[in-house]
RODO-2510 file (C-alpha; in nm, 4 decimals, decimal comma):
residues 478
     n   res          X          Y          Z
     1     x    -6,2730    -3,9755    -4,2039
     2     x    -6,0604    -4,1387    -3,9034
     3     x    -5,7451    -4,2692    -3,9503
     4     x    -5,7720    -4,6155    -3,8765
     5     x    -5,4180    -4,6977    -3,7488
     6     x    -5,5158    -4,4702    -3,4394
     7     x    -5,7335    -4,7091    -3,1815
     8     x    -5,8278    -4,3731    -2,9863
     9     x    -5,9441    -4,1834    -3,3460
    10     x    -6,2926    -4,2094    -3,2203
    11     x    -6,2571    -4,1099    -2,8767
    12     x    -6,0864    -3,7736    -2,8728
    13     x    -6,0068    -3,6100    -2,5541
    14     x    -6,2822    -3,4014    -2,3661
    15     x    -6,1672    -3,2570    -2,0756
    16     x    -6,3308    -3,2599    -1,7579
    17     x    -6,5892    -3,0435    -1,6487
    18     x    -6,6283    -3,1777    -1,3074
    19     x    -6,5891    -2,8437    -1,0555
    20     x    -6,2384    -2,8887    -0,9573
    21     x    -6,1179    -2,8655    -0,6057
    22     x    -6,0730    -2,5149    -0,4020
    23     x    -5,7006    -2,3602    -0,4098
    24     x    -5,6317    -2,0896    -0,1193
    25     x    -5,6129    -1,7725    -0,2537
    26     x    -5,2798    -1,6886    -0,4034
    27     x    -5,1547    -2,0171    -0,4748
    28     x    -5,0258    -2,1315    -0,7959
    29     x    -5,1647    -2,4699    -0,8738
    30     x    -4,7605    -2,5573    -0,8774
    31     x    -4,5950    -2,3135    -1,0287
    32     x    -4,2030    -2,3699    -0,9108
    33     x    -4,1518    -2,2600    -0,5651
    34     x    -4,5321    -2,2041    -0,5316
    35     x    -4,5075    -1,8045    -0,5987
    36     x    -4,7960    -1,6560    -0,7807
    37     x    -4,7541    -1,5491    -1,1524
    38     x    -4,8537    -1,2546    -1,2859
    39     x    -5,1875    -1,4000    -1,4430
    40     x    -5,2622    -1,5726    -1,1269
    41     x    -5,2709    -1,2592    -0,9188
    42     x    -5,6158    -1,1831    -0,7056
    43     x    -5,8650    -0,9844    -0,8956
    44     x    -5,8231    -0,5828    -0,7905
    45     x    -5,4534    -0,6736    -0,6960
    46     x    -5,2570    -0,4082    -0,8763
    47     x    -4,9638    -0,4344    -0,6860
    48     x    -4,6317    -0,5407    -0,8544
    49     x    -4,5716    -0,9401    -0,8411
    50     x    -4,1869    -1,0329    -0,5957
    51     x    -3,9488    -0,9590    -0,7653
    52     x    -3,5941    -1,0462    -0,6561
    53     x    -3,4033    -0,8008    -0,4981
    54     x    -3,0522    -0,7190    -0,5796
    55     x    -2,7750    -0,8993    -0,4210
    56     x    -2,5595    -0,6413    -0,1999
    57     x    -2,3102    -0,9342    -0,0986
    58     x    -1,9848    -0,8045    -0,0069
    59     x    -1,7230    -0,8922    -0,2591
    60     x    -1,3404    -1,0012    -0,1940
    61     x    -1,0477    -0,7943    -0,4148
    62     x    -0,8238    -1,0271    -0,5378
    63     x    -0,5554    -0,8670    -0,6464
    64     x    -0,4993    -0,6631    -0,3625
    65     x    -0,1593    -0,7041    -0,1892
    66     x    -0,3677    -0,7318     0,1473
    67     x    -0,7015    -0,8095     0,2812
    68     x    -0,7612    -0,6613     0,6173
    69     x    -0,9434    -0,9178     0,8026
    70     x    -0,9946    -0,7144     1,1155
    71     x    -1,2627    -0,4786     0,9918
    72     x    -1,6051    -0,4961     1,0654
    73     x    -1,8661    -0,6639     0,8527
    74     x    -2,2275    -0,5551     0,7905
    75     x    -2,4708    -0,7855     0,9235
    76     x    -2,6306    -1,0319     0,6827
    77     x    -3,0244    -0,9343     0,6351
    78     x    -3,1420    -1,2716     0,4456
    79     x    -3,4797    -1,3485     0,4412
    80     x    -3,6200    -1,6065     0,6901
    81     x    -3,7734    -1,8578     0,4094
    82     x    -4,0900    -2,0284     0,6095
    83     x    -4,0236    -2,4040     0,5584
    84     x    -4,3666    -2,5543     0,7982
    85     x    -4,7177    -2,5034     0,6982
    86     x    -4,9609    -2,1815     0,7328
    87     x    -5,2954    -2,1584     0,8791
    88     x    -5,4427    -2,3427     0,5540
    89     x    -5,2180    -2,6335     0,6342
    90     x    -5,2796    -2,9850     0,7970
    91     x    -5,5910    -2,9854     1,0824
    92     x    -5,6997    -2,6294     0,9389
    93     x    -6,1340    -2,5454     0,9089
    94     x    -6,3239    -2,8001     0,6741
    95     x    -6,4291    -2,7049     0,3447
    96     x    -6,7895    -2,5572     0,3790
    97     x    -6,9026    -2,6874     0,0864
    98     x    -6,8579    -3,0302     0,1493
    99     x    -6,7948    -3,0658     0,4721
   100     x    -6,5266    -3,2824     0,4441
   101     x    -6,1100    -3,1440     0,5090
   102     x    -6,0351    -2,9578     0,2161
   103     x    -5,6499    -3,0850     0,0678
   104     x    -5,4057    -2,9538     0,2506
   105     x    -5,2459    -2,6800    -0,0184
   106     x    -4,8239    -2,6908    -0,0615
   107     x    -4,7263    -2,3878     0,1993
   108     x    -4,6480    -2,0767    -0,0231
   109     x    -4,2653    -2,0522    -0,0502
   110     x    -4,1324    -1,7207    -0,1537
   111     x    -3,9182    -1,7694    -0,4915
   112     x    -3,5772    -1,7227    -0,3207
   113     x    -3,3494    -1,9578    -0,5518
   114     x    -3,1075    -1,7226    -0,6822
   115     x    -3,1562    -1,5498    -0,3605
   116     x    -3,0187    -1,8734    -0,1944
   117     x    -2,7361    -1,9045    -0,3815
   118     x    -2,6323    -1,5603    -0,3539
   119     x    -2,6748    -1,6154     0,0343
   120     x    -2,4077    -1,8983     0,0245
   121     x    -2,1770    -1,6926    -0,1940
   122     x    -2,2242    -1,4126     0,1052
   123     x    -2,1363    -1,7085     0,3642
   124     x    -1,8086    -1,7626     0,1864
   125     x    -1,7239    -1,4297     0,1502
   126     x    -1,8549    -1,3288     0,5126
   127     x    -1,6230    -1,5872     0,6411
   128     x    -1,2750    -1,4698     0,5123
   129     x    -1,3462    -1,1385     0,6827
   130     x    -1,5371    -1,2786     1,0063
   131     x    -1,4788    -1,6152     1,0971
   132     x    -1,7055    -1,6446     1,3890
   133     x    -2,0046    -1,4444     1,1702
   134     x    -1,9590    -1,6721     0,8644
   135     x    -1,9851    -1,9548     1,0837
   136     x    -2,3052    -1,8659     1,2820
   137     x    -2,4955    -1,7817     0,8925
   138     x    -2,3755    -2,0856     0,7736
   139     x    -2,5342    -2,2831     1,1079
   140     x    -2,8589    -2,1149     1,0498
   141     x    -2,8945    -2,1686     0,7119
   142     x    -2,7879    -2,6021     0,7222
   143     x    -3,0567    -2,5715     0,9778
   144     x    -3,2876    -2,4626     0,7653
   145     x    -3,1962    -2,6427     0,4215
   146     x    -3,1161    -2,9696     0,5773
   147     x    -3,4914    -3,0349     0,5724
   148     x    -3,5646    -3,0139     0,2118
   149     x    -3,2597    -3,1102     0,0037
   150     x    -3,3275    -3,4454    -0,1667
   151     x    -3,1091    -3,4110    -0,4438
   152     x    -2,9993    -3,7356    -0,4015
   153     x    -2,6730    -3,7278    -0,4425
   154     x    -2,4020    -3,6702    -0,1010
   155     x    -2,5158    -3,3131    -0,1319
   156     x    -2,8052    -3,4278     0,1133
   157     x    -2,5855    -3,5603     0,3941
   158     x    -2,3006    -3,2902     0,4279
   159     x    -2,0635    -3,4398     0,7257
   160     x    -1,9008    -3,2042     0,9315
   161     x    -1,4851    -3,2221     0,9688
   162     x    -1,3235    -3,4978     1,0828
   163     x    -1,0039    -3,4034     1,1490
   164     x    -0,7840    -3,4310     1,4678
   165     x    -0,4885    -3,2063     1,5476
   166     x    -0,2336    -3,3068     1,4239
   167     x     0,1661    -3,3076     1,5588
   168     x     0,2562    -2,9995     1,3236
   169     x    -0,0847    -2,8147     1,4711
   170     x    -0,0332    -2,8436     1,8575
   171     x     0,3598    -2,7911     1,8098
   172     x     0,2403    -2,4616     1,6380
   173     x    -0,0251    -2,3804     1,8607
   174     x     0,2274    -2,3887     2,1744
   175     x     0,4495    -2,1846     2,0442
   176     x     0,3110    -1,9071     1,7776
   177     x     0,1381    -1,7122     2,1304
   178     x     0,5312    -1,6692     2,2498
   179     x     0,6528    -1,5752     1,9005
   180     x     0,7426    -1,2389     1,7905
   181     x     0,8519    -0,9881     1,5344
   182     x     1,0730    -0,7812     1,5493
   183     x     1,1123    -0,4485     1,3885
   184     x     1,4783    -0,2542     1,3815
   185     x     1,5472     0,0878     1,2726
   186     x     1,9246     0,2333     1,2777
   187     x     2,2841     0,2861     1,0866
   188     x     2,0672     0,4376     0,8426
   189     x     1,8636     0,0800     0,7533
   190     x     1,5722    -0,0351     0,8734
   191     x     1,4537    -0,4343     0,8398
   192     x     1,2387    -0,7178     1,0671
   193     x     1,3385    -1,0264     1,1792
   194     x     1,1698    -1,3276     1,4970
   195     x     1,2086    -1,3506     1,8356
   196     x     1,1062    -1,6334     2,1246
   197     x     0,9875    -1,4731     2,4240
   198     x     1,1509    -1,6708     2,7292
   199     x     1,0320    -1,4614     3,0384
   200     x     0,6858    -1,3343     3,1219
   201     x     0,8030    -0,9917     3,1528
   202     x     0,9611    -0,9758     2,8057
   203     x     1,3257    -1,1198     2,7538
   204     x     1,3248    -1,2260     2,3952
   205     x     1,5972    -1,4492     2,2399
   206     x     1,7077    -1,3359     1,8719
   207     x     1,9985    -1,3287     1,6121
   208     x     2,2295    -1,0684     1,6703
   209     x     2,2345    -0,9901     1,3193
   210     x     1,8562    -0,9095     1,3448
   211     x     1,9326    -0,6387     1,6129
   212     x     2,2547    -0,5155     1,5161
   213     x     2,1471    -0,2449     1,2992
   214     x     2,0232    -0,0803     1,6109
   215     x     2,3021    -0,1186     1,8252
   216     x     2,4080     0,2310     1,7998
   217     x     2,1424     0,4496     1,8525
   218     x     1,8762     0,2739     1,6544
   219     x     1,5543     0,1221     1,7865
   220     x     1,3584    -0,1464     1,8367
   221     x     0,9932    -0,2243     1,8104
   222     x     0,8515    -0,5929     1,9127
   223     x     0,4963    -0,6910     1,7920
   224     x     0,3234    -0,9728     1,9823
   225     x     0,1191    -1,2811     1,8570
   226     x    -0,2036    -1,0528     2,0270
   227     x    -0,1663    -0,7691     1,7769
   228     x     0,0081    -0,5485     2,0735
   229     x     0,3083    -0,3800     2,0190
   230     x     0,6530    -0,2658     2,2798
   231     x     0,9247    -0,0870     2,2561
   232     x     1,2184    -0,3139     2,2960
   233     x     1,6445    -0,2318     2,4403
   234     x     1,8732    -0,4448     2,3411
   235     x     2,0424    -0,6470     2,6856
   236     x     2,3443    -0,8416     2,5460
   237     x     2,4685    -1,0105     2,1855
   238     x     2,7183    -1,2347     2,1044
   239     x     2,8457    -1,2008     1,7170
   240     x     3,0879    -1,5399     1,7654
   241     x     2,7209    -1,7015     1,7551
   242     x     2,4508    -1,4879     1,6000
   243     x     2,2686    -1,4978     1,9742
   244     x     2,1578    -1,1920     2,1193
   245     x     1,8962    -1,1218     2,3943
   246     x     1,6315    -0,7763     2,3785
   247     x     1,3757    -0,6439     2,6874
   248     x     1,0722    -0,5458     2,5654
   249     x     0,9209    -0,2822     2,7926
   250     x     0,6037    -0,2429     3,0078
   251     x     0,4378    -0,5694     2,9235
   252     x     0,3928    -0,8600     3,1933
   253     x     0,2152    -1,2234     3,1948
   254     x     0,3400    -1,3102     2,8323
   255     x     0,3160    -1,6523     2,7254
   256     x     0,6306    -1,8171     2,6977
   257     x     0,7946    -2,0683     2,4857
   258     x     0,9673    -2,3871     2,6676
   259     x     1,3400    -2,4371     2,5553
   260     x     1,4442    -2,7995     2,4410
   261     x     1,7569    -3,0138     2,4585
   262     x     1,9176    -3,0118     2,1031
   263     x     2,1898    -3,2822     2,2034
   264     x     1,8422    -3,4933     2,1567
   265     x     1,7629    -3,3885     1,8121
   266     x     1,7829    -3,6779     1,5315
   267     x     1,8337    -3,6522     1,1513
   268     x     1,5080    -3,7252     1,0401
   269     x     1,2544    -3,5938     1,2889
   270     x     0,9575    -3,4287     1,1993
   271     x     1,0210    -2,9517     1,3076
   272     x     0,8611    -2,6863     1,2944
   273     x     0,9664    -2,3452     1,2045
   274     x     0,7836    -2,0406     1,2855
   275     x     0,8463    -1,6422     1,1864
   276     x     0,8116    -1,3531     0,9725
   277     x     0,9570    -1,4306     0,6158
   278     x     0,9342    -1,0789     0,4285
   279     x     0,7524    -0,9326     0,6918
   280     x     0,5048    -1,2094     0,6985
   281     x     0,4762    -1,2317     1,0685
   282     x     0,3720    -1,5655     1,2657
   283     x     0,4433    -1,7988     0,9599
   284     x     0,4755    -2,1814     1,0098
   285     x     0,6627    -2,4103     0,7862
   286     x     0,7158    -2,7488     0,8361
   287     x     1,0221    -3,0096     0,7552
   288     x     1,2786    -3,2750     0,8867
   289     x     1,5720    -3,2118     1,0539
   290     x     1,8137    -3,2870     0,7253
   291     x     2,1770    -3,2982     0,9265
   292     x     2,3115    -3,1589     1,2765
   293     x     2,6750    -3,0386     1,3198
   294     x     2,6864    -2,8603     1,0208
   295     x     2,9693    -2,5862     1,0213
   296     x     2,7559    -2,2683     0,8967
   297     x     2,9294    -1,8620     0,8919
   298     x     2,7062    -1,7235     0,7483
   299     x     2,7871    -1,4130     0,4973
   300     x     3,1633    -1,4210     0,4806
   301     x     3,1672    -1,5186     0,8129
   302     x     3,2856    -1,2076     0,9606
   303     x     3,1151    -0,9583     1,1919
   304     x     3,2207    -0,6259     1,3960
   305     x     3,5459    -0,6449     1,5416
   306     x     3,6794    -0,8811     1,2849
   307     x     3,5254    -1,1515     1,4808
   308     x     3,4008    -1,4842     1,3258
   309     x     3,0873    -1,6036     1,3098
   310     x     3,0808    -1,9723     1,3679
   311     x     2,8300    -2,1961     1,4943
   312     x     2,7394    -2,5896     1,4265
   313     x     2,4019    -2,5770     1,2758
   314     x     2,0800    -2,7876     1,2864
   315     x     1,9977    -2,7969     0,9343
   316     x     1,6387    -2,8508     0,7795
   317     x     1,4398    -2,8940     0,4835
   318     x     1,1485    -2,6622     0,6733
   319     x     1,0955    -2,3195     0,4600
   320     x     1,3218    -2,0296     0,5970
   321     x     1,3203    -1,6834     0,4654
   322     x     1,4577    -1,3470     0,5020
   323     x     1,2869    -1,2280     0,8298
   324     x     1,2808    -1,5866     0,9558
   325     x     1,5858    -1,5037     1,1285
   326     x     1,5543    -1,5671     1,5489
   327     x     1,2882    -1,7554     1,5288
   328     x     1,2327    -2,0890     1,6741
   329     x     1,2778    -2,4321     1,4965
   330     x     1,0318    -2,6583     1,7346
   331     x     1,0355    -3,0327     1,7646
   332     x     0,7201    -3,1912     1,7403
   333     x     0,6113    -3,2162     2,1161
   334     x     0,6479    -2,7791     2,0965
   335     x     0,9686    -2,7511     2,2337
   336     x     1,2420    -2,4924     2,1111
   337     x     1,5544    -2,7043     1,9869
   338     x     1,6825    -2,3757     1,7763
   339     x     1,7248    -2,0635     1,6515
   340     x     1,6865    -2,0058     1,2715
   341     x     1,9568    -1,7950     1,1679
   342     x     2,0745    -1,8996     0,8052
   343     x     1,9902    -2,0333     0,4872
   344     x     2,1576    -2,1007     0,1829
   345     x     2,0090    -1,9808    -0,1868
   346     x     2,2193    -2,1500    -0,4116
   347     x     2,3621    -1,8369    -0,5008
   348     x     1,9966    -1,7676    -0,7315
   349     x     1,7899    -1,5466    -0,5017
   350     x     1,7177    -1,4452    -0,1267
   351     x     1,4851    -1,7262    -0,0895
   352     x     1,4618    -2,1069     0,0621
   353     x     1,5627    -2,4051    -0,1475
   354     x     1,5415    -2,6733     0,1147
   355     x     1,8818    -2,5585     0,2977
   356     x     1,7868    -2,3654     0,6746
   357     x     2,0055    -2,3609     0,9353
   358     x     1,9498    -2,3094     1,2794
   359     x     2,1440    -2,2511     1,6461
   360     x     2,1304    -2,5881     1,8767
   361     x     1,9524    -2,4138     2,1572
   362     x     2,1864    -2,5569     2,4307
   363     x     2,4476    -2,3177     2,2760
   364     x     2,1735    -2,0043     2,2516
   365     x     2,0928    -2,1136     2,6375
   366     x     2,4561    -2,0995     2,7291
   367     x     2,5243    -1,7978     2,5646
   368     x     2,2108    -1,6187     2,6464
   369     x     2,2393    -1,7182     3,0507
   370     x     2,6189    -1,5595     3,0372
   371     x     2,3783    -1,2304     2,9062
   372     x     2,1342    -1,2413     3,1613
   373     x     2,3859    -1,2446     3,4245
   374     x     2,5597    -0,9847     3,3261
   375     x     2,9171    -1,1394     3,2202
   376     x     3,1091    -1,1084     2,9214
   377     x     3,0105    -1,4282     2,6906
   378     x     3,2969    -1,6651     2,7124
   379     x     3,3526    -1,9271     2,4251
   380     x     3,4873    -2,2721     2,4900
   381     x     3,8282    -2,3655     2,3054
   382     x     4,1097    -2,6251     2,2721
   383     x     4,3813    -2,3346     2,1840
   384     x     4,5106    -2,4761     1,8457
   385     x     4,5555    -2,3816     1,5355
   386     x     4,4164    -2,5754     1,1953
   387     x     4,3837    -2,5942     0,8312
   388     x     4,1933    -2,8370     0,6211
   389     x     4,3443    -3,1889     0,6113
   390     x     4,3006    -3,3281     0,2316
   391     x     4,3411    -3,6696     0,0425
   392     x     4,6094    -3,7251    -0,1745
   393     x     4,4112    -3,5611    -0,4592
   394     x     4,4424    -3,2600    -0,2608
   395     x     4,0799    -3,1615    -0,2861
   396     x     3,8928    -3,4233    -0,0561
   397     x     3,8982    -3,2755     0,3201
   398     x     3,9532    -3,5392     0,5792
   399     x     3,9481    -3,3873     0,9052
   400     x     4,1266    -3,0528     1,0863
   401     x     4,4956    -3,0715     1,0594
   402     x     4,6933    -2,9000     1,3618
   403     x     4,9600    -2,6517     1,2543
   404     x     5,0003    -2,5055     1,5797
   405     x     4,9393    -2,5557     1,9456
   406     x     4,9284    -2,2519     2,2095
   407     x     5,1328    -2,2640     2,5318
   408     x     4,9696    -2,3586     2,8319
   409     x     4,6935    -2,4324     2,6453
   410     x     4,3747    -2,7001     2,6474
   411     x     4,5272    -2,8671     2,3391
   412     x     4,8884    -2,8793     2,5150
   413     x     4,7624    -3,0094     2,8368
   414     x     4,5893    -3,3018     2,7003
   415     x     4,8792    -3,3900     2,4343
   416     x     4,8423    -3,3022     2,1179
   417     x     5,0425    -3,2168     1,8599
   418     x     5,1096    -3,0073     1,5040
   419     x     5,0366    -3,2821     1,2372
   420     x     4,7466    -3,4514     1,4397
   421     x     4,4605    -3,4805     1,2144
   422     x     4,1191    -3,4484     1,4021
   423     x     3,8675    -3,6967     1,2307
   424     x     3,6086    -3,7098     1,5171
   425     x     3,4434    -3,4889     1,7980
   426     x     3,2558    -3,6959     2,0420
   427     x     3,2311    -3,9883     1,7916
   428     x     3,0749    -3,6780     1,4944
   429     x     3,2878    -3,6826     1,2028
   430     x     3,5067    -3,3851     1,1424
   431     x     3,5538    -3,3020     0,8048
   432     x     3,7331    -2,9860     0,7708
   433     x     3,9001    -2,7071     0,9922
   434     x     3,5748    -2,5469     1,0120
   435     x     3,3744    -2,8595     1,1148
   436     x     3,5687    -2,8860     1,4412
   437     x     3,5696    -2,4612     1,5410
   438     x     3,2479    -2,4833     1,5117
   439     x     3,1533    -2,8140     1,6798
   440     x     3,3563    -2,6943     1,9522
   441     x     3,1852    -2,3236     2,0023
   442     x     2,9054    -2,5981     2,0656
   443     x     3,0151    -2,6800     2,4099
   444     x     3,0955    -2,4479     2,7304
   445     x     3,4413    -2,3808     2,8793
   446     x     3,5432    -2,6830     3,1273
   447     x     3,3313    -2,9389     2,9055
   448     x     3,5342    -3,2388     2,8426
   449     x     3,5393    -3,3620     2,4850
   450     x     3,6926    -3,6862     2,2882
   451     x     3,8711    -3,6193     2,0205
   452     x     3,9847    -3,8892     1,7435
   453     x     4,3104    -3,8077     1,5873
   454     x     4,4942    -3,9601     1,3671
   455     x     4,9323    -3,9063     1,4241
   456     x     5,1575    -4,0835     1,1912
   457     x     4,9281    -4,3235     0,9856
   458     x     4,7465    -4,4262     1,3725
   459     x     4,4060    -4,3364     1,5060
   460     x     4,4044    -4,2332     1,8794
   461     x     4,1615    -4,1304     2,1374
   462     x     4,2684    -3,7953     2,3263
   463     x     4,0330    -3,6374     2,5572
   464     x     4,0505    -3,2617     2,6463
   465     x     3,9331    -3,0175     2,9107
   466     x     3,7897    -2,7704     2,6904
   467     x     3,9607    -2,4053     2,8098
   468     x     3,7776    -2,0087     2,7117
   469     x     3,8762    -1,7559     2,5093
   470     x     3,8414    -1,5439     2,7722
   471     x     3,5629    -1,3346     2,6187
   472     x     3,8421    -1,2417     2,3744
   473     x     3,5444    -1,2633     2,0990
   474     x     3,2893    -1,0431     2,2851
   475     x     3,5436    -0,7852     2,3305
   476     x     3,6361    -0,7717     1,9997
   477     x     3,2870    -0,7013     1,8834
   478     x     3,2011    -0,4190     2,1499
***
């Protein structure tokens, strides 16, 4: 009996016992990946089907403190997987049976899918510990897959990188081969700081307060951006600043970096700082320049010899640590405009919040050149004394008051007086007694200045031949 809702009831399936075409020996009649299966094998084949081999791909520790990326990496032994067809492909011998071209069979790929995978895992890994290795595997391999994907999705039409270098890039790229750090032993401490090589033969500009530890007996090791490393002497520091200048011996034809002009710098522009924050060497950050002029003493201000640590800062937003100290802040064209030397924590930790500070270069150049040739580093000065000038709620600071005036000096020659109030350097706004000592450590001795002052309720214009302290600060320190 047939069910009668069924139209094909009567005609049940036979199948076909026409002699079916010829398959090459081994193939699978298209099994996945065309590898034979265990039933398919040749008669009198006792050997043991593919199976697929372990996966020795090097793996990555990631909880390591370090990853040494200089070691050597064993080479990558991935099998070649045959893509093009084999002698039983297209225009091979006619069937004999027939006489006519047999069908060309699907070339036998080897079952490598896992294998594949595992290969592009390797890639990744390969290339964190060789770049130029990972690179080359990962060529060969988009050669070779490039002609089968059809996934059809954007997997099938990878495109390569796009991007240009950017400002931040080629700033860093001119300067990180002339960047250095700098390792200190002495006084019974030990810590590491930056340094910007300025001479081919080694003269490295720094923080004083990077190298002073070493001052007495201590020493000084400089590694470059190469991986080499030099012995260094210290030539000449300057605690009134932070600047000091090292030698680092026996090395020639070292890159070095090219010095700016930080009367140029704007609030606002794009820098670049570069060093070796907790030991971290050849670090970049990147930021704005967030305010110039900006009185900073760092620590308590003080250094040996009771002398003070002024200088008027280049402040930025760009990431400054411990360690960061004497290394360049670089505008955006790769030029030095500064020497990172301080940063303020907020009084919660040892780390950046946004507040660096940095040494106008045209003071490190004036200073450092006094080094070089040998002189005692003279500081420029108007020879007054001042105090904070406040509002009447006796809190808001309005300028530098003058309490006192030295004979014969800068201040007396160009007129002023106690009770002038300083509001203005050069047109900058003064703000406290600190604000103008250190805006005028800024210029050299014989520099003439403008000063705004304001003398018995009336704003006036005085202008001043800027005098030295007769290296009264340097000799204090030594």
């Amino acid at each position: 009996m047939t069910d009668q809702r069924d139209p094909y009831a009567d005609r049940p399936y036979v199948p076909p016992t026409a002699p079916q075409e010829s398959q090459p020996t081994g193939a699978s009649g298209g099994w996945p990946f065309s590898e034979p299966r265990a039933q398919d094998a040749p008669a009198g084949d006792t050997s043991t089907p593919d199976q697929p081999t372990p996966d020795h791909e090097p793996t990555v520790a990631m909880n390591e403190p370090t990853v040494a990326m200089n070691e050597p990496t064993a080479p990558v032994n991935e099998p070649t997987v045959a893509f093009g067809g084999g002698p039983q492909g297209p225009g091979g011998p006619q069937d004999p049976g027939t006489g006519t071209a047999p069908v060309a069979p699907q070339p036998r790929r080897k079952r490598r899918a896992g294998r594949l995978v595992a290969a592009a895992t390797g890639v990744v890994l390969l290339a964190g510990a060789s770049a130029a290795g990972g690179a080359a595997i990962y060529a060969a391999m988009e050669d070779d897959t490039s002609t089968t994907s059809n996934t059809g999705t954007t997997l099938d039409k990878p495109v390569s990188s796009s991007q240009t270098t950017s400002d931040v890039m080629a700033a860093a790229e001119a300067v990180l081969p002339a960047t250095v750090k700098i390792n200190v032993t002495g006084s019974g401490e030990s810590g590491t700081g930056t340094g910007v090589v300025i001479s081919k033969d080694g003269t490295i500009l720094t923080n004083n307060h990077v190298i002073e530890a070493a001052a007495d007996g201590g020493s000084i090791t400089v590694s470059f951006n190469d991986g080499t490393n030099a012995k260094a002497r210290i030539v000449g520091r300057d605690v009134a600043t932070d600047v000091a200048v090292i030698q680092a011996e026996d090395v020639d034809d070292l890159p070095t970096a090219t010095l700016g002009n930080s009367q140029e710098v704007k609030v606002g522009q794009t820098v670049v700082a570069i060093g070796s924050p907790f030991g971290l060497e050849s670090t970049v950050t990147t930021g704005i320049v967030s305010a110039l002029n900006r009185p900073v003493s760092p620590g308590d201000g003080s250094g040996s010899g009771g002398t003070t640590t002024t200088f008027p800062a280049i402040q930025t937003d760009a990431a400054i640590n411990p360690g960061n100290s004497g290394g360049p802040l670089v505008d955006i064209q790769g030029n030095v405009i500064g020497i990172n030397s301080a940063i303020n924590t907020g009084g919660n930790g040892n780390g950046s919040v946004g507040l660096g500070f940095a040494i106008p270069i045209n003071l490190v150049n004036s200073v450092a050149s006094q080094i070089l040739d040998g002189k005692t580093v003279e500081h420029a000065q108007i020879g007054v004394q001042v105090s904070n000038a406040t509002s009447e709620d006796q809190v808001t600071t309005t300028g530098a008051e003058i309490s006192e005036v030295t004979a014969g000096s800068a201040g007396e020659k160009a007129g002023l007086k106690a009770g002038d109030v300083v509001t203005k350097v050069d047109g900058n706004p003064i703000s406290s007694n600190g604000a103008l000592v250190a805006t005028v450590r800024g210029y050299k001795p014989g520099d003439t200045i403008d000063l705004t002052v304001l003398r018995d309720g009336k704003t006036r214009n005085i202008k001043v031949k800027l005098g030295s302290d007769n290296g009264a600060a340097a000799k204090a320190q030594d």
